[in-house]
C-alpha positions in Angstrom: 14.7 7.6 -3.1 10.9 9.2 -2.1 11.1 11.5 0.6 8.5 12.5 1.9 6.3 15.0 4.9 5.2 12.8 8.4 1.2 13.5 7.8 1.4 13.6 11.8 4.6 14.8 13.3 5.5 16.5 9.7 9.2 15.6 9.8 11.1 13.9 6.7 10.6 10.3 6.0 11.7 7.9 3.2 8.5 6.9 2.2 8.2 3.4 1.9 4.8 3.7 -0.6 2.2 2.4 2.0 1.8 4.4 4.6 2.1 8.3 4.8 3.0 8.7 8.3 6.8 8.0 9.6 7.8 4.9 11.5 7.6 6.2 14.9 4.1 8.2 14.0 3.4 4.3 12.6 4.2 2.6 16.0 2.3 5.4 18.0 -0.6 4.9 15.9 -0.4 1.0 16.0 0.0 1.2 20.0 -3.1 3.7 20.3 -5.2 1.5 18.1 -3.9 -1.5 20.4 -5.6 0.2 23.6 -8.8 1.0 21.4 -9.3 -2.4 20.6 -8.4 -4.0 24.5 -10.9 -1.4 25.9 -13.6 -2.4 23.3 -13.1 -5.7 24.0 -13.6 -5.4 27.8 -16.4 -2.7 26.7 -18.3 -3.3 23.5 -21.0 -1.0 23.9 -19.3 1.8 24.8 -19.4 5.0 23.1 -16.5 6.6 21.1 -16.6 9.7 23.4 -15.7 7.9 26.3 -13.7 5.3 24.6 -11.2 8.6 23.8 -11.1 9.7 27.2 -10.6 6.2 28.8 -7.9 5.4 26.3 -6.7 8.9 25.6 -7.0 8.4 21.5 -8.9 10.7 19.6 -12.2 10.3 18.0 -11.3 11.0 14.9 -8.8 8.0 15.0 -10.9 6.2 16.5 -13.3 6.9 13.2 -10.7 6.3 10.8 -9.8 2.8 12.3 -13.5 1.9 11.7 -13.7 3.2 8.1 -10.1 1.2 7.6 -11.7 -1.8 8.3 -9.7 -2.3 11.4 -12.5 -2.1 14.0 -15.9 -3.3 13.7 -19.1 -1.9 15.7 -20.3 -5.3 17.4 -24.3 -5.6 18.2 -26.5 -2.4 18.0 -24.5 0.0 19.3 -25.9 3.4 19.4 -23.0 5.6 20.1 -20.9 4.9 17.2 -22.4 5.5 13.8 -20.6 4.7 10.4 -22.5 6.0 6.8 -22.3 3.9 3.7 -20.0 6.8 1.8 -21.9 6.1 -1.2 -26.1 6.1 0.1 -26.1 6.9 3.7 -26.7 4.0 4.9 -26.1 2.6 8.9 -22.6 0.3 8.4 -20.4 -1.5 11.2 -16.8 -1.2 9.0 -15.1 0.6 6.4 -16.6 2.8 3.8 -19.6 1.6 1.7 -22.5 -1.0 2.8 -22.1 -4.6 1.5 -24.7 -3.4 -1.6 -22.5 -0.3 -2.8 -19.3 -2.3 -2.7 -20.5 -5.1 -4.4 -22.0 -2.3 -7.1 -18.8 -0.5 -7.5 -16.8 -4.1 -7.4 -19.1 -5.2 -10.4 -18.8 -1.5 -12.2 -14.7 -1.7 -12.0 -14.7 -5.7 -13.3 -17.2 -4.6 -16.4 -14.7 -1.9 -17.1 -11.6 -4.5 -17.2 -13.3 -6.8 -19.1 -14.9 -4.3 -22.0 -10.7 -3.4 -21.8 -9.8 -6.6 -22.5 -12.6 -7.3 -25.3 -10.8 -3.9 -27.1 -7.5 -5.1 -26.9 -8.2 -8.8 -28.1 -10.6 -7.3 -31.1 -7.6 -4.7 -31.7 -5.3 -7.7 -32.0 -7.1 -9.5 -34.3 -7.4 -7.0 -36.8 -4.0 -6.6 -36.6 -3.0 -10.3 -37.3 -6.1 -10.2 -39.9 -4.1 -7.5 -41.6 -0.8 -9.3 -41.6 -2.7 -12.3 -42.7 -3.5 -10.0 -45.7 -0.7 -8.6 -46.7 0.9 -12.3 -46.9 -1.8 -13.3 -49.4 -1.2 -10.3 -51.7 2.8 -11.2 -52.1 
């Protein structure tokens, strides 16, 4: 059993391992980003200041549903602004431009792959060794 701190309210939770906020901090958070996403729908250009105050949900919330992929900016909005985490650049969702994440999605698959290169050469050897010890008997 994983017990964990509410990362909002701060009381004990089991944690369940996906999210790091208790259930009722969960269902808050899902009804506030509920009336984010009704208010941008009715208002699309809108800018995050004012989409806190007319839905009474914080900016930095507001952010974080953006960089979770959860919201998107829609047109050319000027009042919300999302950086690529990796080179700066403008971004409508989540945390890296389409350029970055395809980079760091190519890097990770090289890795796995040069893994699995090590692990079949490793096995060879090892069957090539068995192989040779047969032979000598």
């Amino acid at each position: 059993m994983n017990i964990r701190n509410c990362k909002e309210c701060g009381k004990l939770f089991q944690y369940d391992g996906i999210s790091k906020i208790c259930f009722r901090c969960r269902k808050k958070d899902d009804e506030d980003f509920r009336r984010v996403k009704d208010y941008l729908y009715e208002n699309p250009k809108e800018i995050v200041t004012v989409v806190a105050e007319e839905t009474e949900v914080s900016e930095d919330k507001i952010l974080r549903y953006l960089r979770e992929g959860r919201l998107e900016i829609v047109g050319d909005n000027p009042g919300i602004l999302l950086d690529c985490e990796s080179c700066g650049k403008a971004i409508r969702s989540g945390r890296y431009c389409d350029q970055c994440a395809h980079d760091i999605e190519r890097g990770l698959k090289s890795g796995f792959e040069r893994q699995e290169k090590s692990s079949k050469d490793r096995s060879k050897n090892r069957m090539y060794i068995t192989e040779m010890k047969k032979n000598r008997k």
